[in-house]
C-alpha positions in Angstrom: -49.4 -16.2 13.8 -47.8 -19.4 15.0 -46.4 -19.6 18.5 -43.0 -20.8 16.5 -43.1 -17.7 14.3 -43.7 -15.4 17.6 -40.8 -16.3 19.0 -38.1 -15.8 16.6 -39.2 -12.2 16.6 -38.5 -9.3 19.3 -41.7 -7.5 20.9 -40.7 -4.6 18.5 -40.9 -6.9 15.6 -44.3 -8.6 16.7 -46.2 -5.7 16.8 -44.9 -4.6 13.0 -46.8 -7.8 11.5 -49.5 -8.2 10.4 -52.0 -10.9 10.8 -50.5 -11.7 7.2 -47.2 -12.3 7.4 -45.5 -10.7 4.1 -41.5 -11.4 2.7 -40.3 -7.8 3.3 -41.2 -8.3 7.0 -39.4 -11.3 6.8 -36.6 -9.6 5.5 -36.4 -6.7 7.5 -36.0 -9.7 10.7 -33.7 -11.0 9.0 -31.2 -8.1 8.4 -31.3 -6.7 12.2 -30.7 -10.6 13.8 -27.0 -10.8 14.6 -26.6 -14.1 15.0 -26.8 -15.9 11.8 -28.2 -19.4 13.1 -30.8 -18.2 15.0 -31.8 -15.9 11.5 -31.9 -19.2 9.9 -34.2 -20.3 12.6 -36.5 -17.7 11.8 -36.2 -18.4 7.8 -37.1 -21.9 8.5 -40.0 -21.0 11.1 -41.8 -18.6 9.0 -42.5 -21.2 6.8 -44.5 -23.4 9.0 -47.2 -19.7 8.4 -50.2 -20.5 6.0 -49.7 -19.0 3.2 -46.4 -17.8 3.0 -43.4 -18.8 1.0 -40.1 -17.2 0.6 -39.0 -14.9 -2.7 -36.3 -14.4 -3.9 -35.7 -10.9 -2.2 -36.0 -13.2 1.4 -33.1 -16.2 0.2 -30.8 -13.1 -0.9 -31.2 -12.1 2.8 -30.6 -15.0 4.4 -27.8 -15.6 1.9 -26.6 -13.1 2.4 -26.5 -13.2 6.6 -24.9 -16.7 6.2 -22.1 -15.9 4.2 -21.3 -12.9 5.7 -20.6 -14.9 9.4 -19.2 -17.8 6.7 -21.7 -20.3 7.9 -21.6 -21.4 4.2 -22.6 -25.0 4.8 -26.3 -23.4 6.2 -25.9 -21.2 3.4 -25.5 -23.8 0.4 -28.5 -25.4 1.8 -30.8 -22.7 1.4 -29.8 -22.1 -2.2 -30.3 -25.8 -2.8 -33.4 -24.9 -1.3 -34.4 -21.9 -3.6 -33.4 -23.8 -6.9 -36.3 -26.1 -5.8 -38.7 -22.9 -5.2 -37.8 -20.5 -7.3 -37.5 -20.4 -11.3 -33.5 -21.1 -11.6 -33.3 -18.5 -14.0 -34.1 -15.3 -12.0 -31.7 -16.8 -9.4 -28.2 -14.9 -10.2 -29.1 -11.8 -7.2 -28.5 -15.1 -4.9 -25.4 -16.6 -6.3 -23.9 -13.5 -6.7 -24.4 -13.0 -2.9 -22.9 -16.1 -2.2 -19.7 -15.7 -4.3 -19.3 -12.5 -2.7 -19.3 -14.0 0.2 -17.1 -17.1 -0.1 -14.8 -14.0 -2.1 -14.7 -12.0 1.3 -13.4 -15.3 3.1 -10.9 -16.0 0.5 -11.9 -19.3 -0.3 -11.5 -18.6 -4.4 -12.3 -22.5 -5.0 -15.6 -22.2 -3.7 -16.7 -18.7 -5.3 -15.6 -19.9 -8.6 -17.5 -23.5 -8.3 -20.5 -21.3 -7.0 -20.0 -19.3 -10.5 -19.4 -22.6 -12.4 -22.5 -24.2 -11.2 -24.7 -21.0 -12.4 -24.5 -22.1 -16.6 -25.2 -26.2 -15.2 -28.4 -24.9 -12.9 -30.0 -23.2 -15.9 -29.2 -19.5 -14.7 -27.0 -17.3 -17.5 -24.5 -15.2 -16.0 -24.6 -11.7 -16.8 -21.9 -9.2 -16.8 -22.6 -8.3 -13.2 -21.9 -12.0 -12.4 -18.6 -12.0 -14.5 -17.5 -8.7 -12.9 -18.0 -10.4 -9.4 -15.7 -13.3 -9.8 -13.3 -11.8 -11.7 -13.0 -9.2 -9.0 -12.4 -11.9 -6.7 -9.7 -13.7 -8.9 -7.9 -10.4 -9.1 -8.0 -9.1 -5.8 -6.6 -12.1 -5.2 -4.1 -12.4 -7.5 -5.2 -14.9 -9.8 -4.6 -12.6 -12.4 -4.3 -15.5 -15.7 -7.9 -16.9 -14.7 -9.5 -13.9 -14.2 -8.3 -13.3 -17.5 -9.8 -16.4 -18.9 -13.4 -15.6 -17.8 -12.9 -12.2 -19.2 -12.3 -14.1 -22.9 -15.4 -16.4 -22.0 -17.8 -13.6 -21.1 -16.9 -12.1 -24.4 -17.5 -15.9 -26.3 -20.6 -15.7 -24.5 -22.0 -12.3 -26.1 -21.8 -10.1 -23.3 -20.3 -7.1 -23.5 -17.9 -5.4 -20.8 -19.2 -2.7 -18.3 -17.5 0.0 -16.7 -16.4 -2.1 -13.4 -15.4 -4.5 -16.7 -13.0 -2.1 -17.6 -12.1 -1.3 -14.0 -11.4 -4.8 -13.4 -8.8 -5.5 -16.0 -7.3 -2.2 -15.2 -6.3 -3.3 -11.6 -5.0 -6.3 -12.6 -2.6 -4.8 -15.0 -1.5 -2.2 -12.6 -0.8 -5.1 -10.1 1.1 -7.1 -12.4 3.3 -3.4 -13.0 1.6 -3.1 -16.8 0.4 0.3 -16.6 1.1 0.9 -19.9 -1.0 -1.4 -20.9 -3.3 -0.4 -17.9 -3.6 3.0 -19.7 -4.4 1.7 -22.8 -7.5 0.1 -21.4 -8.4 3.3 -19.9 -8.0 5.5 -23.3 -10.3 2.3 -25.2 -13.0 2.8 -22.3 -13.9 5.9 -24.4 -14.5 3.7 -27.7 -16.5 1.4 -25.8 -19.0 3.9 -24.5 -17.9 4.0 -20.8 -17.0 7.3 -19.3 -13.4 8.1 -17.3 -13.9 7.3 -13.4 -11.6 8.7 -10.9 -11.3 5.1 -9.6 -10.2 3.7 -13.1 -7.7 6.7 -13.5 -6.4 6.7 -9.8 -5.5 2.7 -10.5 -3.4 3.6 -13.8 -1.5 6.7 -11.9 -0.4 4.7 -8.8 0.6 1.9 -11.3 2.6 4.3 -13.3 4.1 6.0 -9.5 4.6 1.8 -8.0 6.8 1.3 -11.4 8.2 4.7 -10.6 6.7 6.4 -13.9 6.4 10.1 -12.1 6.2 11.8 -15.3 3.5 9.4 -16.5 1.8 9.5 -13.3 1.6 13.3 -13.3 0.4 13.6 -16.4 -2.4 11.4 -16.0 -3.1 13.2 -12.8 -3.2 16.6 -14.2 -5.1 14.9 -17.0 -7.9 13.8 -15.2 -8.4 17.0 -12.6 -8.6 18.6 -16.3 -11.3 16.8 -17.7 -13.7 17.7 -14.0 -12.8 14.5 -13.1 -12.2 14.6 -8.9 -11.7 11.5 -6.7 -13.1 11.4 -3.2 -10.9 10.8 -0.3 -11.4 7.6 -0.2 -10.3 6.7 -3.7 -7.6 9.7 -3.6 -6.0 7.8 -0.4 -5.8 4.3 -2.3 -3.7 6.7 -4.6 -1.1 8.1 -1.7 -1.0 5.0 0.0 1.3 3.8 -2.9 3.3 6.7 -2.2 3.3 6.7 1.1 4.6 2.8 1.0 7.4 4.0 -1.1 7.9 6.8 1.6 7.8 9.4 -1.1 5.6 12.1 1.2 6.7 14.9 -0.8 4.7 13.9 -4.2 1.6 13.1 -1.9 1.3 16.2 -0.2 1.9 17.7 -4.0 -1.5 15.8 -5.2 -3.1 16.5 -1.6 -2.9 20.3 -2.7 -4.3 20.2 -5.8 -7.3 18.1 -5.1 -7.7 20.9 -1.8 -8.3 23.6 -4.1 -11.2 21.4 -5.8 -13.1 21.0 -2.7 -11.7 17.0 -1.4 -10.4 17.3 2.0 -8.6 14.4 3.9 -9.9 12.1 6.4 -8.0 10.8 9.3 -6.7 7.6 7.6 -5.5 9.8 4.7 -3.5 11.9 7.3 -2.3 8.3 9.2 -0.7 7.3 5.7 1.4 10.0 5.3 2.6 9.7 8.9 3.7 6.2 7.7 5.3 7.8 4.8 7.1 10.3 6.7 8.4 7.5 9.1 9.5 5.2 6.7 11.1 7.5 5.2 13.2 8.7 8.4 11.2 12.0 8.8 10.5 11.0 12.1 10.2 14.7 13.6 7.9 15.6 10.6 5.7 12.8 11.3 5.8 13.5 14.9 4.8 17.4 14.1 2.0 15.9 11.7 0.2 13.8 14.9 0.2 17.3 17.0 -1.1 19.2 14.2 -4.1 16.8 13.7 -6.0 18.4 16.6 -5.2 22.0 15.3 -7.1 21.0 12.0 -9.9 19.1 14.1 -9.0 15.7 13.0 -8.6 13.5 16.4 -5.7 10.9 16.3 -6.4 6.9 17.3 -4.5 4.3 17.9 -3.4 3.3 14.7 -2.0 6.8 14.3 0.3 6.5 17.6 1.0 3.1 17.0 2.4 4.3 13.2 4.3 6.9 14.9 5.8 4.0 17.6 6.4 2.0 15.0 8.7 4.2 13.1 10.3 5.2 15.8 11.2 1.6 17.1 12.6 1.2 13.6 14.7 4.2 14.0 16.1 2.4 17.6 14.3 5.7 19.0 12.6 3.7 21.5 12.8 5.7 24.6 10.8 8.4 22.0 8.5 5.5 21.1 7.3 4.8 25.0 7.1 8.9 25.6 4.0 8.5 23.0 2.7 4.8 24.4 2.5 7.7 27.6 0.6 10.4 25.5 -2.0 7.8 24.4 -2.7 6.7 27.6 -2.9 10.6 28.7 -5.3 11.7 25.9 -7.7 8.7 26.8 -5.8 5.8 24.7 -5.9 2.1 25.1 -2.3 0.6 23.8 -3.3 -2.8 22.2 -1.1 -5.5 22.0 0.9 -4.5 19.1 1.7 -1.3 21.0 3.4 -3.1 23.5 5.2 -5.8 21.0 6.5 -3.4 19.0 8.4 -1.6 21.8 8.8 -4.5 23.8 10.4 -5.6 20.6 12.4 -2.7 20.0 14.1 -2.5 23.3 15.0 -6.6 22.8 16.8 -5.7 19.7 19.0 -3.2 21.2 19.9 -5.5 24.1 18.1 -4.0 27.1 
Protein backbone atom coordinates (compact mmCIF):
# COMPACT_ATOMS: atom_id res chain seq x y z
CA UNK A 1 0.00 0.00 0.00
CA UNK A 2 1.37 3.41 -0.91
CA UNK A 3 2.55 5.75 1.83
CA UNK A 4 -0.03 8.33 0.01
CA UNK A 5 -2.92 5.83 0.25
CA UNK A 6 -2.00 5.17 4.14
CA UNK A 7 -2.57 8.37 5.01
CA UNK A 8 -5.83 9.30 3.83
CA UNK A 9 -7.12 6.54 5.95
CA UNK A 10 -7.64 6.39 9.95
CA UNK A 11 -5.73 3.35 11.91
CA UNK A 12 -9.32 1.79 11.99
CA UNK A 13 -9.43 1.92 8.30
CA UNK A 14 -5.80 0.71 7.64
CA UNK A 15 -6.16 -2.38 9.26
CA UNK A 16 -9.63 -3.28 7.28
CA UNK A 17 -7.52 -3.39 3.80
CA UNK A 18 -6.17 -5.66 2.42
CA UNK A 19 -2.94 -5.94 0.68
CA UNK A 20 -5.37 -5.50 -2.39
CA UNK A 21 -7.11 -2.58 -2.20
CA UNK A 22 -10.82 -3.23 -3.53
CA UNK A 23 -13.66 -0.25 -4.54
CA UNK A 24 -16.09 -1.16 -1.67
CA UNK A 25 -13.23 -0.33 0.75
CA UNK A 26 -12.85 2.60 -1.05
CA UNK A 27 -16.25 3.43 -0.63
CA UNK A 28 -16.84 2.62 2.73
CA UNK A 29 -13.71 5.63 3.35
CA UNK A 30 -15.44 7.56 1.60
CA UNK A 31 -18.89 7.65 3.25
CA UNK A 32 -17.53 8.04 6.96
CA UNK A 33 -14.95 11.20 5.85
CA UNK A 34 -16.66 14.40 6.86
CA UNK A 35 -14.92 16.66 5.13
CA UNK A 36 -15.53 16.43 1.51
CA UNK A 37 -12.03 17.75 0.08
CA UNK A 38 -10.09 15.74 2.01
CA UNK A 39 -12.61 12.55 0.63
CA UNK A 40 -11.53 13.76 -2.64
CA UNK A 41 -8.04 13.54 -1.56
CA UNK A 42 -8.48 10.04 -0.83
CA UNK A 43 -10.46 9.37 -4.27
CA UNK A 44 -7.59 10.80 -6.12
CA UNK A 45 -4.80 8.94 -3.94
CA UNK A 46 -6.13 5.53 -4.24
CA UNK A 47 -5.48 5.78 -7.65
CA UNK A 48 -1.82 6.18 -7.53
CA UNK A 49 -2.41 1.84 -6.08
CA UNK A 50 -1.48 -0.76 -8.79
CA UNK A 51 -4.12 -2.16 -9.96
CA UNK A 52 -7.01 -0.36 -8.91
CA UNK A 53 -9.38 1.85 -10.75
CA UNK A 54 -12.58 3.35 -9.58
CA UNK A 55 -16.36 1.86 -10.61
CA UNK A 56 -18.98 3.23 -10.87
CA UNK A 57 -20.41 2.32 -7.26
CA UNK A 58 -16.94 4.55 -5.91
CA UNK A 59 -17.77 8.02 -8.41
CA UNK A 60 -21.52 7.69 -7.00
CA UNK A 61 -19.75 8.04 -3.62
CA UNK A 62 -17.75 10.66 -4.14
CA UNK A 63 -20.52 12.34 -6.03
CA UNK A 64 -22.39 11.94 -3.94
CA UNK A 65 -20.13 13.49 -0.80
CA UNK A 66 -19.37 16.52 -3.02
CA UNK A 67 -22.71 17.61 -3.71
CA UNK A 68 -24.06 17.04 -0.64
CA UNK A 69 -21.33 19.84 1.10
CA UNK A 70 -22.10 21.68 -2.64
CA UNK A 71 -18.50 21.55 -3.65
CA UNK A 72 -20.03 21.05 -7.14
CA UNK A 73 -17.10 22.45 -9.01
CA UNK A 74 -14.83 19.19 -7.43
CA UNK A 75 -17.81 17.31 -8.12
CA UNK A 76 -18.33 18.17 -12.05
CA UNK A 77 -14.75 17.19 -12.41
CA UNK A 78 -15.01 13.79 -11.30
CA UNK A 79 -17.90 13.05 -13.52
CA UNK A 80 -15.95 14.47 -16.40
CA UNK A 81 -13.63 12.13 -15.06
CA UNK A 82 -15.89 8.98 -15.04
CA UNK A 83 -17.32 9.74 -18.68
CA UNK A 84 -13.64 9.17 -19.62
CA UNK A 85 -13.54 5.67 -17.43
CA UNK A 86 -16.58 4.40 -17.47
CA UNK A 87 -19.05 3.19 -20.44
CA UNK A 88 -21.34 6.59 -20.59
CA UNK A 89 -24.22 4.45 -20.81
CA UNK A 90 -24.26 2.77 -17.35
CA UNK A 91 -23.62 6.27 -16.00
CA UNK A 92 -27.32 7.63 -14.94
CA UNK A 93 -26.80 6.25 -10.80
CA UNK A 94 -24.07 9.26 -11.04
CA UNK A 95 -25.96 12.06 -12.69
CA UNK A 96 -28.86 11.29 -10.87
CA UNK A 97 -26.75 11.88 -7.68
CA UNK A 98 -25.60 15.04 -8.87
CA UNK A 99 -29.02 16.55 -9.85
CA UNK A 100 -30.14 15.59 -6.58
CA UNK A 101 -27.67 17.33 -5.37
CA UNK A 102 -27.53 20.63 -7.20
CA UNK A 103 -31.79 20.06 -6.48
CA UNK A 104 -31.16 20.12 -2.60
CA UNK A 105 -29.13 23.59 -3.11
CA UNK A 106 -31.80 24.99 -5.23
CA UNK A 107 -29.73 25.82 -8.04
CA UNK A 108 -32.58 24.35 -10.74
CA UNK A 109 -30.39 25.72 -13.76
CA UNK A 110 -27.73 23.47 -12.98
CA UNK A 111 -29.83 20.14 -12.16
CA UNK A 112 -31.61 20.61 -15.30
CA UNK A 113 -28.28 21.19 -17.53
CA UNK A 114 -26.87 18.11 -15.52
CA UNK A 115 -30.21 16.24 -16.92
CA UNK A 116 -29.89 17.95 -20.39
CA UNK A 117 -26.37 16.80 -20.86
CA UNK A 118 -27.36 12.94 -20.03
CA UNK A 119 -29.17 12.37 -23.91
CA UNK A 120 -25.74 14.58 -25.55
CA UNK A 121 -23.14 12.16 -23.40
CA UNK A 122 -24.72 8.99 -24.73
CA UNK A 123 -26.58 8.01 -21.45
CA UNK A 124 -30.78 7.52 -21.98
CA UNK A 125 -32.62 8.79 -19.15
CA UNK A 126 -34.98 6.46 -17.63
CA UNK A 127 -38.00 7.16 -15.74
CA UNK A 128 -36.11 7.29 -12.49
CA UNK A 129 -34.05 10.20 -14.05
CA UNK A 130 -37.27 11.98 -15.27
CA UNK A 131 -38.92 11.52 -11.80
CA UNK A 132 -35.72 13.18 -10.27
CA UNK A 133 -35.86 16.47 -12.15
CA UNK A 134 -39.22 16.86 -12.36
CA UNK A 135 -39.36 16.49 -8.51
CA UNK A 136 -37.04 19.20 -8.40
CA UNK A 137 -38.96 21.57 -10.90
CA UNK A 138 -41.98 21.07 -8.75
CA UNK A 139 -40.77 21.34 -5.42
CA UNK A 140 -39.73 24.30 -6.69
CA UNK A 141 -42.44 25.56 -8.27
CA UNK A 142 -41.59 25.44 -11.76
CA UNK A 143 -44.69 23.68 -12.24
CA UNK A 144 -45.11 24.49 -16.56
CA UNK A 145 -41.42 22.81 -17.14
CA UNK A 146 -41.85 20.12 -15.11
CA UNK A 147 -44.75 19.59 -17.05
CA UNK A 148 -42.85 19.67 -20.25
CA UNK A 149 -40.37 16.86 -19.41
CA UNK A 150 -43.33 14.88 -18.28
CA UNK A 151 -44.81 15.21 -22.25
CA UNK A 152 -41.02 14.47 -23.38
CA UNK A 153 -40.56 11.34 -21.21
CA UNK A 154 -43.75 10.08 -22.67
CA UNK A 155 -42.37 11.09 -26.64
CA UNK A 156 -39.52 9.23 -25.54
CA UNK A 157 -41.32 5.73 -24.83
CA UNK A 158 -41.13 5.57 -21.28
CA UNK A 159 -43.85 4.94 -19.31
CA UNK A 160 -44.85 6.82 -15.93
CA UNK A 161 -44.06 5.11 -12.44
CA UNK A 162 -45.83 5.43 -9.31
CA UNK A 163 -43.51 8.51 -7.97
CA UNK A 164 -44.70 9.52 -11.87
CA UNK A 165 -47.92 9.78 -10.75
CA UNK A 166 -47.00 11.16 -7.39
CA UNK A 167 -45.21 13.82 -8.97
CA UNK A 168 -47.86 15.32 -11.06
CA UNK A 169 -50.24 14.90 -8.25
CA UNK A 170 -48.23 17.53 -6.03
CA UNK A 171 -47.94 19.82 -8.54
CA UNK A 172 -51.62 20.08 -9.10
CA UNK A 173 -52.42 20.25 -5.54
CA UNK A 174 -49.95 23.14 -5.34
CA UNK A 175 -51.27 24.97 -8.06
CA UNK A 176 -55.06 24.38 -5.99
CA UNK A 177 -56.18 21.72 -8.93
CA UNK A 178 -57.14 18.97 -6.78
CA UNK A 179 -59.74 18.09 -8.87
CA UNK A 180 -57.71 17.47 -11.37
CA UNK A 181 -55.17 16.10 -8.69
CA UNK A 182 -57.88 13.40 -8.00
CA UNK A 183 -58.34 12.50 -11.23
CA UNK A 184 -54.75 11.50 -11.64
CA UNK A 185 -55.05 9.49 -8.52
CA UNK A 186 -58.40 7.50 -9.79
CA UNK A 187 -56.23 6.87 -13.53
CA UNK A 188 -53.19 5.48 -11.30
CA UNK A 189 -55.51 2.38 -11.04
CA UNK A 190 -55.74 2.05 -15.04
CA UNK A 191 -52.15 2.50 -15.28
CA UNK A 192 -51.23 -0.46 -13.11
CA UNK A 193 -49.95 1.54 -10.01
CA UNK A 194 -51.52 0.93 -6.68
CA UNK A 195 -53.09 3.84 -4.16
CA UNK A 196 -50.18 5.20 -1.72
CA UNK A 197 -51.09 7.00 1.30
CA UNK A 198 -48.64 9.68 0.14
CA UNK A 199 -50.43 10.08 -3.27
CA UNK A 200 -53.87 10.28 -1.39
CA UNK A 201 -52.73 12.45 1.60
CA UNK A 202 -51.48 15.16 -1.33
CA UNK A 203 -55.02 15.14 -3.02
CA UNK A 204 -56.92 15.51 0.59
CA UNK A 205 -54.86 18.48 1.87
CA UNK A 206 -55.24 19.98 -1.67
CA UNK A 207 -59.01 19.53 -1.47
CA UNK A 208 -58.75 20.99 2.67
CA UNK A 209 -55.94 24.18 1.23
CA UNK A 210 -58.95 25.07 -1.32
CA UNK A 211 -61.26 24.47 1.62
CA UNK A 212 -63.10 21.30 -0.09
CA UNK A 213 -63.87 19.65 3.58
CA UNK A 214 -66.47 17.41 2.13
CA UNK A 215 -64.04 16.36 -0.64
CA UNK A 216 -61.29 15.98 1.65
CA UNK A 217 -63.25 13.72 4.00
CA UNK A 218 -64.37 11.70 1.70
CA UNK A 219 -61.19 10.85 0.27
CA UNK A 220 -60.00 10.37 3.81
CA UNK A 221 -62.53 7.95 4.76
CA UNK A 222 -61.94 6.56 1.32
CA UNK A 223 -58.53 5.59 1.73
CA UNK A 224 -58.56 4.27 5.58
CA UNK A 225 -61.33 2.09 3.76
CA UNK A 226 -59.43 0.50 1.23
CA UNK A 227 -56.43 -0.61 4.36
CA UNK A 228 -54.70 2.12 3.11
CA UNK A 229 -52.82 3.95 6.48
CA UNK A 230 -50.21 6.72 6.33
CA UNK A 231 -47.39 6.86 8.79
CA UNK A 232 -46.81 9.89 10.91
CA UNK A 233 -44.75 11.26 8.94
CA UNK A 234 -46.86 11.42 5.82
CA UNK A 235 -50.11 11.91 8.12
CA UNK A 236 -48.30 15.23 9.58
CA UNK A 237 -47.64 16.73 5.97
CA UNK A 238 -51.49 16.21 5.97
CA UNK A 239 -52.36 18.42 9.37
CA UNK A 240 -49.82 20.74 8.78
CA UNK A 241 -52.15 22.18 6.03
CA UNK A 242 -54.63 22.40 8.62
CA UNK A 243 -52.80 23.43 11.25
CA UNK A 244 -51.54 26.58 8.87
CA UNK A 245 -55.16 27.28 8.32
CA UNK A 246 -55.53 27.07 12.21
CA UNK A 247 -58.33 24.68 11.77
CA UNK A 248 -57.20 22.23 14.97
CA UNK A 249 -60.50 20.83 15.32
CA UNK A 250 -60.58 18.72 11.78
CA UNK A 251 -56.86 17.66 12.70
CA UNK A 252 -57.41 16.23 15.89
CA UNK A 253 -60.72 14.62 14.01
CA UNK A 254 -58.18 12.70 11.46
CA UNK A 255 -55.64 12.15 14.45
CA UNK A 256 -58.49 9.90 16.00
CA UNK A 257 -59.24 7.87 13.37
CA UNK A 258 -55.74 7.01 12.26
CA UNK A 259 -55.18 6.23 16.48
CA UNK A 260 -57.59 3.44 16.33
CA UNK A 261 -55.48 1.89 13.33
CA UNK A 262 -52.31 1.71 15.18
CA UNK A 263 -50.35 5.47 13.84
CA UNK A 264 -49.45 7.39 16.83
CA UNK A 265 -48.01 11.01 16.70
CA UNK A 266 -44.52 12.12 17.03
CA UNK A 267 -43.45 15.23 18.66
CA UNK A 268 -43.37 17.41 15.53
CA UNK A 269 -46.99 16.17 14.77
CA UNK A 270 -48.00 17.41 18.43
CA UNK A 271 -45.67 20.91 17.73
CA UNK A 272 -48.14 21.52 14.62
CA UNK A 273 -51.11 21.49 16.27
CA UNK A 274 -49.75 23.77 18.96
CA UNK A 275 -49.20 26.19 16.01
CA UNK A 276 -52.64 25.56 14.93
CA UNK A 277 -54.20 26.18 18.24
CA UNK A 278 -52.06 29.51 18.49
CA UNK A 279 -52.84 30.85 15.31
CA UNK A 280 -55.88 30.29 15.82
CA UNK A 281 -56.12 32.33 19.32
CA UNK A 282 -56.47 29.11 21.43
CA UNK A 283 -53.68 30.15 23.27
CA UNK A 284 -54.69 28.35 26.66
CA UNK A 285 -55.36 25.15 24.65
CA UNK A 286 -52.09 25.28 23.15
CA UNK A 287 -50.57 26.09 26.41
CA UNK A 288 -52.44 22.93 28.10
CA UNK A 289 -51.23 20.85 25.00
CA UNK A 290 -47.17 21.62 25.91
CA UNK A 291 -47.96 20.41 29.63
CA UNK A 292 -49.76 17.41 28.55
CA UNK A 293 -46.76 16.24 26.31
CA UNK A 294 -44.79 14.91 29.31
CA UNK A 295 -48.03 13.06 30.59
CA UNK A 296 -48.13 11.13 27.23
CA UNK A 297 -44.08 10.70 27.31
CA UNK A 298 -43.40 12.91 24.46
CA UNK A 299 -40.67 15.59 25.74
CA UNK A 300 -41.12 19.17 24.42
CA UNK A 301 -37.96 21.18 22.56
CA UNK A 302 -37.37 24.32 21.66
CA UNK A 303 -39.22 24.69 18.69
CA UNK A 304 -42.31 23.68 20.80
CA UNK A 305 -41.76 26.60 23.38
CA UNK A 306 -40.64 28.89 20.89
CA UNK A 307 -44.33 28.03 18.93
CA UNK A 308 -46.03 28.61 22.09
CA UNK A 309 -43.90 32.27 22.53
CA UNK A 310 -44.59 33.00 19.33
CA UNK A 311 -48.26 32.85 19.51
CA UNK A 312 -48.34 34.47 22.48
CA UNK A 313 -46.29 37.55 21.28
CA UNK A 314 -48.86 37.68 18.52
CA UNK A 315 -51.58 37.83 20.99
CA UNK A 316 -49.49 41.05 22.82
CA UNK A 317 -49.42 38.30 25.69
CA UNK A 318 -45.82 38.88 26.22
CA UNK A 319 -45.37 38.90 29.89
CA UNK A 320 -47.02 35.03 29.34
CA UNK A 321 -44.52 34.61 26.47
CA UNK A 322 -41.23 35.41 28.87
CA UNK A 323 -43.00 33.17 31.84
CA UNK A 324 -42.26 30.17 29.25
CA UNK A 325 -38.62 31.60 27.86
CA UNK A 326 -38.28 30.97 32.12
CA UNK A 327 -39.80 27.30 31.92
CA UNK A 328 -37.31 26.35 29.13
CA UNK A 329 -34.55 27.53 30.87
CA UNK A 330 -35.94 25.52 34.09
CA UNK A 331 -36.51 22.27 32.32
CA UNK A 332 -32.90 22.36 30.82
CA UNK A 333 -33.62 24.66 27.67
CA UNK A 334 -31.29 26.82 25.59
CA UNK A 335 -33.51 30.01 24.17
CA UNK A 336 -31.88 30.57 20.72
CA UNK A 337 -31.91 33.69 19.03
CA UNK A 338 -35.30 33.74 17.72
CA UNK A 339 -36.54 33.22 21.25
CA UNK A 340 -35.25 36.32 22.27
CA UNK A 341 -36.29 38.33 18.91
CA UNK A 342 -39.52 37.33 19.07
CA UNK A 343 -40.12 38.75 22.58
CA UNK A 344 -37.75 41.32 22.38
CA UNK A 345 -39.85 42.05 19.37
CA UNK A 346 -43.09 41.77 20.98
CA UNK A 347 -42.44 44.10 23.89
CA UNK A 348 -41.03 46.89 21.06
CA UNK A 349 -44.37 46.72 19.49
CA UNK A 350 -46.31 47.53 22.48
CA UNK A 351 -43.99 50.41 23.30
CA UNK A 352 -42.03 49.18 26.32
Amino acid sequence: MSKTLATGFHASDKKQMSAVVLPKHVAAVLKRQKNPLKALEIFNSVKKEHGFSHNLFTYKCIVEKLSYYGEFKAMEGVIEEARKNIDNRLLEGVYITAIRGYGKKGKVQQAVDVFEKMDFFNCDPSVHSFNTIMNILAEHGYFKQAHKVYMKMLENGISPDVYTFTIRIKSFCRTNRPQVALRLLNNMLDQGCEFNAVACCMVIAGFYEVNCRVEACELFDEMLMLRITPNVTTFNKLICTLCKKGDVQESERLLNKILKRGVFPNLFTCNLLIQGLSVNGQLHEAARMLEALRKEGLNADVVTYNTLIRGLCKHSKVAEAESYLHKMVNRGFDPDAFTYNTIIGAYCKLGW
